[in-house]
C-alpha positions as CSV (number, residue, x, y, z in Angstrom):
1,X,0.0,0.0,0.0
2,X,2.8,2.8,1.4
3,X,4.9,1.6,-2.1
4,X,1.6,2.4,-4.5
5,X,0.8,5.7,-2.5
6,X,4.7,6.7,-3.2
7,X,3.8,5.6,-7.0
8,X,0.3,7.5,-7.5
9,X,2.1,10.7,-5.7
10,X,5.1,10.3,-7.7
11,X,2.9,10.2,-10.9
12,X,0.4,13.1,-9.5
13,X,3.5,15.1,-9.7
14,X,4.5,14.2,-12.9
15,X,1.2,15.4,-14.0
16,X,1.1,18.7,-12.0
17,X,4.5,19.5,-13.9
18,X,3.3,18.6,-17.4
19,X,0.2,20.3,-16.9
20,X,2.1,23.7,-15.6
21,X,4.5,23.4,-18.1
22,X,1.9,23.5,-21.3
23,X,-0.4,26.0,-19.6
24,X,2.8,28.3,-18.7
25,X,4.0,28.2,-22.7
26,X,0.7,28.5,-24.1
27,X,-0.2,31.3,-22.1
28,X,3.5,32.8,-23.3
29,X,1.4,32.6,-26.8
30,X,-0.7,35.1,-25.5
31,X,-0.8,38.8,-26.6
32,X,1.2,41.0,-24.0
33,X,-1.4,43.2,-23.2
34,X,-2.3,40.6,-20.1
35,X,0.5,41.9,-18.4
36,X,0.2,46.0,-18.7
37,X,-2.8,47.8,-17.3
38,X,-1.7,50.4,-19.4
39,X,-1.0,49.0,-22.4
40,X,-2.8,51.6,-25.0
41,X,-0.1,54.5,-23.1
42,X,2.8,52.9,-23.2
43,X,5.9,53.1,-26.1
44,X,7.2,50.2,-27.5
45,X,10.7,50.9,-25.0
46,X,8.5,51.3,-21.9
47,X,7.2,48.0,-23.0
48,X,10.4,46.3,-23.5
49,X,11.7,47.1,-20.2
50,X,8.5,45.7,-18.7
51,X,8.6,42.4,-20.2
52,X,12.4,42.4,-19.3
53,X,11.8,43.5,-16.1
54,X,9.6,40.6,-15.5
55,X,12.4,37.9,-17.1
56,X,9.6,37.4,-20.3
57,X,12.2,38.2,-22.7
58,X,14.5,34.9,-21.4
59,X,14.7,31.4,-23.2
60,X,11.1,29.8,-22.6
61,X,13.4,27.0,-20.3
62,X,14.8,29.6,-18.1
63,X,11.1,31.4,-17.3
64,X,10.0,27.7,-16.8
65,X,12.3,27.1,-14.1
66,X,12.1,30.0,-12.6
67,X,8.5,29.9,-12.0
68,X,8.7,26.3,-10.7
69,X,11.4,27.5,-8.5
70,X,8.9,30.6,-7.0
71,X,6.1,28.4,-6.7
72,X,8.1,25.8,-4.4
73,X,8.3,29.1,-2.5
74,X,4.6,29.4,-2.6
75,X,4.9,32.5,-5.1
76,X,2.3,32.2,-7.9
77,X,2.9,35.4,-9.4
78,X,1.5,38.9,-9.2
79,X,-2.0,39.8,-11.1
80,X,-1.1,42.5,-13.4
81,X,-4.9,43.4,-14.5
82,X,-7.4,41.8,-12.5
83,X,-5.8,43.5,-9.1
84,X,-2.6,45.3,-10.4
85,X,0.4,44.6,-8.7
86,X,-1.6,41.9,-5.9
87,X,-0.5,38.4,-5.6
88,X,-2.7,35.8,-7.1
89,X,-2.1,34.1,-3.3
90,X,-4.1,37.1,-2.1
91,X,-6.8,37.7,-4.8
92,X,-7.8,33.4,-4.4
93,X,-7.5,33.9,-0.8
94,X,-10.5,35.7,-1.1
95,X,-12.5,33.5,-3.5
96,X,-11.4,30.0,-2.6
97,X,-13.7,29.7,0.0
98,X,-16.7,30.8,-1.4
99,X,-16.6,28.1,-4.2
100,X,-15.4,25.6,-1.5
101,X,-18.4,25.8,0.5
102,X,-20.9,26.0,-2.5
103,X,-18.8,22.9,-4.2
104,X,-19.2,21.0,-0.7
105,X,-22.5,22.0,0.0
106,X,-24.0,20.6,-3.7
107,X,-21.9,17.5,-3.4
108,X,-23.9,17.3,0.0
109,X,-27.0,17.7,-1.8
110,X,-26.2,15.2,-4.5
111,X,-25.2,12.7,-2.2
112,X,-27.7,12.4,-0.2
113,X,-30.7,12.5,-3.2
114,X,-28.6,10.5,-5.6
115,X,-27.7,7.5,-3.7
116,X,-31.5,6.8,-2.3
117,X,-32.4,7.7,-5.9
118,X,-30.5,4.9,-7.4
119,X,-31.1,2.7,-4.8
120,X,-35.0,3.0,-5.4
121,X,-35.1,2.8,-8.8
122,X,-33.3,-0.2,-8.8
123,X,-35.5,-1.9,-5.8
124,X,-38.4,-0.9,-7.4
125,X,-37.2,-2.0,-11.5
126,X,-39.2,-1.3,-14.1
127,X,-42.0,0.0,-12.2
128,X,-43.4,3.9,-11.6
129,X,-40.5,5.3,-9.5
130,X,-37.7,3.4,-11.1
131,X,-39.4,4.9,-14.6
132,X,-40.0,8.8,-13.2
133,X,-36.1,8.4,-12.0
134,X,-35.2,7.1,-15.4
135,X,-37.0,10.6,-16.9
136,X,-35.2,12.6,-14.9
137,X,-31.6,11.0,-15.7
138,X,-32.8,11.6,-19.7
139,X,-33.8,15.2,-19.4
140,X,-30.4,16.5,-17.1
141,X,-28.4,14.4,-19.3
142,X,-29.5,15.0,-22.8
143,X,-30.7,18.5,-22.3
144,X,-28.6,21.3,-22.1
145,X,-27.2,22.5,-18.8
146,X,-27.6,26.4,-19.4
147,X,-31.3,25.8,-20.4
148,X,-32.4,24.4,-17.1
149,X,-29.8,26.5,-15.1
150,X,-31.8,29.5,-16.8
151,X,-35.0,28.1,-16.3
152,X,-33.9,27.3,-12.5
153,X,-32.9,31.4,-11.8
154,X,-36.1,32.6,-13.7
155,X,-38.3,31.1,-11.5
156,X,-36.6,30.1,-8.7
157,X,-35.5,33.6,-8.1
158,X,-39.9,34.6,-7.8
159,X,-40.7,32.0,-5.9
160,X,-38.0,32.3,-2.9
161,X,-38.3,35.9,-2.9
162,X,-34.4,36.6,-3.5
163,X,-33.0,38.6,-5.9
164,X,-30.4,38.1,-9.0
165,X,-27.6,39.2,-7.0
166,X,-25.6,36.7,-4.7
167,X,-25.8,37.5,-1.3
168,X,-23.8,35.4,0.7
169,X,-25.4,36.6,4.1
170,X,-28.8,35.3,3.0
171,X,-29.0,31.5,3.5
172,X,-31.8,31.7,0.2
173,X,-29.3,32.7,-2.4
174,X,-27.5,29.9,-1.5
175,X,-30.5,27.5,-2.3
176,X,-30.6,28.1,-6.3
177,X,-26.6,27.9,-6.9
178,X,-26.5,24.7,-4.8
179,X,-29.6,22.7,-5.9
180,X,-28.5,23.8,-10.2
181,X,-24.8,22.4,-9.1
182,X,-26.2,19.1,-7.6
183,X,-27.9,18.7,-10.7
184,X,-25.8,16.5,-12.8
185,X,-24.1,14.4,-9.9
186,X,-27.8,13.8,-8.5
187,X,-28.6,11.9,-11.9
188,X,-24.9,10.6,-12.0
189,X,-25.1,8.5,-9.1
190,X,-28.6,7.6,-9.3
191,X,-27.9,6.0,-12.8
192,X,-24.8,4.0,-12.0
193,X,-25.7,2.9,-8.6
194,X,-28.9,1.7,-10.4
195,X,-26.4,-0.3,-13.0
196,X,-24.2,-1.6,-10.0
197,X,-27.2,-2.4,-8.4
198,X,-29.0,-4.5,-11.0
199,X,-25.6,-6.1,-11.9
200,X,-25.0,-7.5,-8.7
201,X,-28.5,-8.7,-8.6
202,X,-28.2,-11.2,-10.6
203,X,-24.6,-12.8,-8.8
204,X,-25.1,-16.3,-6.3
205,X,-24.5,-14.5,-3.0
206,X,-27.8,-12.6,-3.9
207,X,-29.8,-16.1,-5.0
208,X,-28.3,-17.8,-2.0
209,X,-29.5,-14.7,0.5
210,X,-33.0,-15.4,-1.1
211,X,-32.9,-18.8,-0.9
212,X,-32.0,-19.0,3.0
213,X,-35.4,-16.4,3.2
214,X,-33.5,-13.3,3.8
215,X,-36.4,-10.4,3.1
216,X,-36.0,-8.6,-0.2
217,X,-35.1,-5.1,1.6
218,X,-32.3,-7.1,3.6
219,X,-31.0,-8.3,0.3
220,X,-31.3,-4.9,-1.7
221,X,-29.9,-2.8,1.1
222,X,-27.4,-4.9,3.6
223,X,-26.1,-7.2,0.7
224,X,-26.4,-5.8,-3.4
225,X,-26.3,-1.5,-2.1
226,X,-22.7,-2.8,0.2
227,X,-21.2,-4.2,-2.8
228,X,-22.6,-2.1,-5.7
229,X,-21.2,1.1,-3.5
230,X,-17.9,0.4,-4.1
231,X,-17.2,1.0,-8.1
232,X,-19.1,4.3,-7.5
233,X,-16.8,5.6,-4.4
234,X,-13.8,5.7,-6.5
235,X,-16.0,8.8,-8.1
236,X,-16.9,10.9,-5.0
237,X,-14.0,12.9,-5.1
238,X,-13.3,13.4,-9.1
239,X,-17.4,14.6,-8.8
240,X,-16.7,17.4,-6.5
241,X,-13.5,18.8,-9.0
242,X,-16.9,18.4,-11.5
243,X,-18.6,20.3,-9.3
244,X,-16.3,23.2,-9.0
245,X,-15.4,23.7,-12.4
246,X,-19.7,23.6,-13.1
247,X,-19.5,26.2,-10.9
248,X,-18.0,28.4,-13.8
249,X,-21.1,29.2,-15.1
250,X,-22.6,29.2,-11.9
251,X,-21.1,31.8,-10.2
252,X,-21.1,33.7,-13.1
253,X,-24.8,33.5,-13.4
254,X,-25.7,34.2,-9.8
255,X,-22.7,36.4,-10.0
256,X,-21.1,34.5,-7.1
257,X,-17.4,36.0,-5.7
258,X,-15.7,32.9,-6.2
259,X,-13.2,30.7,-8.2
260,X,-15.8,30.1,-11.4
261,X,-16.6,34.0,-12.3
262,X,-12.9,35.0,-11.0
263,X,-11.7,32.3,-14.2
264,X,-14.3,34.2,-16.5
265,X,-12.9,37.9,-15.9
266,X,-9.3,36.8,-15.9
267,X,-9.4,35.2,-19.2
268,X,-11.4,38.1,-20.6
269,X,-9.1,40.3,-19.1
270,X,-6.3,38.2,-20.4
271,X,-4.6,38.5,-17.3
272,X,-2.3,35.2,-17.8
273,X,-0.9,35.1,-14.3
274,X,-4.5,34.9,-12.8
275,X,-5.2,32.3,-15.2
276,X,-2.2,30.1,-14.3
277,X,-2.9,30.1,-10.7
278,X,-6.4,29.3,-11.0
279,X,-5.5,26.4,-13.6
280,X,-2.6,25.4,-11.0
281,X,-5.3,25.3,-8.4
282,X,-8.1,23.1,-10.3
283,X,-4.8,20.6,-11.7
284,X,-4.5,20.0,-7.7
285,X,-7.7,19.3,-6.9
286,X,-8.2,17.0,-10.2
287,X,-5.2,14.6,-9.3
288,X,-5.7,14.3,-5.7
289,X,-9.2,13.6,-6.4
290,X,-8.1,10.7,-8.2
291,X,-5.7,9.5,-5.5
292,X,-8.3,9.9,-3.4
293,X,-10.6,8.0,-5.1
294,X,-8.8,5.0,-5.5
295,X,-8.3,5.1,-1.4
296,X,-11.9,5.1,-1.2
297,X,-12.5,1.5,-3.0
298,X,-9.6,0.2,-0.5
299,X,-11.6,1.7,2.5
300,X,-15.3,0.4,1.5
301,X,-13.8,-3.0,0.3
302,X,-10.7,-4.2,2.4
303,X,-10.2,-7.1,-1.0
304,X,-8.9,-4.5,-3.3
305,X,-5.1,-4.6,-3.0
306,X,-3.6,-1.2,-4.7
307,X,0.1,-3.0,-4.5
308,X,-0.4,-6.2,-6.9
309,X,-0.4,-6.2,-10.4
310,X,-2.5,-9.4,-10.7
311,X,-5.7,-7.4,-11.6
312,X,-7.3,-7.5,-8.0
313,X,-9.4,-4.5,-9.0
C-alpha cells in the first residue's frame, strides 16, 4: 500500500508538472497586453523594459524554471490586471472559499438525493418510481445545462423571494446555486448505482441470500447496495472537481465572488498570471481527487489490494 501511495504521488507530480509546463508556454502565446494595465499609453521601450523587467524576454526554459522554483516558495505570481500589482495568493484567498463551501454543500446535496435515488429505482425495477427516476436522468443528461440552469434562476429567483444578486449573508441565495450544481451528480449517481445495483443482482450470493429467506429489503440494502457502493466511491471525489469547475457558469450566473466567475474575468481580461494560478489550483484538486478515489475503493472493500499487479481490482 505505502509503495503504491509513493507511485500515484510520484505520478500526481508528474502530472502537476506537465500540466504547468503546457499552460505556462501557451499562455506565453498570448498577446502582451495581459501583463500591462496600461498598455494603449505605453511606447514600444516602456514595453520592452517591462517584459524584461519581469524575465519574459528569457529562453522559454529559463522562465519555466524560474516559476517552478517561485512556486516551491509558494509565489504564484502577481496579477497585473485583475488587481494590479496583488499576488494571485491574495486575490484566491479571497475567492477559494466561497466556491469551496458551494462545491461541498451541492456534493452534500447530490449525495444524499442521488444515492436513495438509485437505490430506489433499482429496488423498485421497471416500475413507476424506477421509470420517473429514469425521466429525470434523460432530461439533465440530454438536455442542455444552461437551459435548465436558466429556467432554475427565472423562476426560482420569484418563488423564494431573493434577488439576482448573490448574497452570501442570505441562507436563500444559497438555495438556487446549490440545488442547479447538484444537478448533474444527482442523476450521475442515481444512474450507475442503479447499474451496479442491478448487476450485482443477478450474482449467487444474492440467489443464495433469497434462498436462506432473507427479506427482499435485507437483500437490496445490507447485501447488493454494500457491494454495488464500491465501483461508485472511486467517483466521490473526481465529482466534486466536477462540481467546481460547473461552478464556472454558476457563479457567473448568480454572479457569485468565487473561483468560477474570478476564471471568467481573468481570461477576458487576459490576465495570464491569474489564469495560471487558478488552472494550478483546479490541476491540484483533479489529481488528488483521483488519488483519493482509489483510497476510497480500499476503505469500502478491504479485498482491493492497490500493491499487486494481478488485476485485483
Amino acid at each position: 500500500m505505502f509503495k503504491y501511495l509513493c507511485k500515484r504521488i510520484g505520478r500526481s507530480l508528474l502530472t502537476l508538472v506537465i500540466i504547468l509546463i503546457i499552460v505556462f508556454s501557451l499562455l506565453r502565446l498570448m498577446p502582451i497586453e495581459g501583463y500591462f494595465p496600461n498598455y494603449e499609453k505605453m511606447t514600444p521601450q516602456q514595453i520592452q523594459v517591462g517584459l524584461r523587467e519581469m524575465g519574459l524576454t528569457d529562453p522559454l526554459p529559463q522562465q519555466i524554471v524560474r516559476f517552478f522554483g517561485d512556486l516551491l516558495k509558494g509565489d504564484l505570481g502577481t496579477s497585473r490586471i485583475y488587481r494590479a500589482n496583488v499576488p494571485v495568493s491574495e486575490v484566491l484567498a479571497d475567492k477559494v472559499p466561497i466556491s469551496i463551501k458551494l462545491g461541498v454543500l451541492s456534493m452534500l446535496v447530490s449525495l444524499c438525493l442521488g444515492i436513495p435515488l438509485g437505490a430506489l429505482m433499482a429496488r423498485y425495477k421497471f416500475r413507476f418510481f424506477d421509470k420517473l427516476g429514469t425521466l429525470f436522468i434523460i432530461c439533465i443528461e440530454a438536455v442542455p445545462a444552461a437551459i435548465y440552469f436558466l429556467y432554475i434562476q427565472l423562476y426560482g429567483t420569484e418563488l423564494l423571494d431573493v434577488g439576482l444578486l448573490f448574497d452570501a449573508g442570505n441562507p436563500r441565495c444559497w438555495i438556487l446555486p446549490v440545488f442547479s450544481m447538484s444537478l448533474y451528480n444527482i442523476s450521475f449517481y442515481g444512474m450507475w448505482l442503479r447499474r451496479y445495483m442491478v448487476d450485482e443482482s443477478n450474482k449467487d450470493y444474492v440467489k443464495l441470500a433469497r434462498a436462506k429467506g432473507v427479506s427482499e429489503s435485507g437483500v437490496m440494502f445490507k447485501h447488493i447496495f454494500r457491494n454495488a457502493f464500491v465501483p461508485l466511491a472511486q467517483y466521490i471525489p473526481t465529482a466534486f472537481l466536477n462540481t467546481v469547475i460547473g461552478s464556472i457558469y454558476i457563479e457567473s450566473l448568480y454572479s457569485i465572488p468565487g473561483m468560477g466567475g474570478l476564471l471568467v474575468t481573468v481570461v477576458k481580461k487576459h490576465d495570464n498570471t491569474m489564469v495560471q494560478g487558478i488552472v494550478l489550483l483546479y490541476a491540484c484538486v483533479g489529481v488528488i481527487g483521483l488519488l483519493l478515489g482509489d483510497l476510497l475503493m480500499v476503505l469500502f472493500d478491504p479485498r482491493i489490494s492497490l500493491g499487486k499487479k494481478e488485476g485485483d481490482r
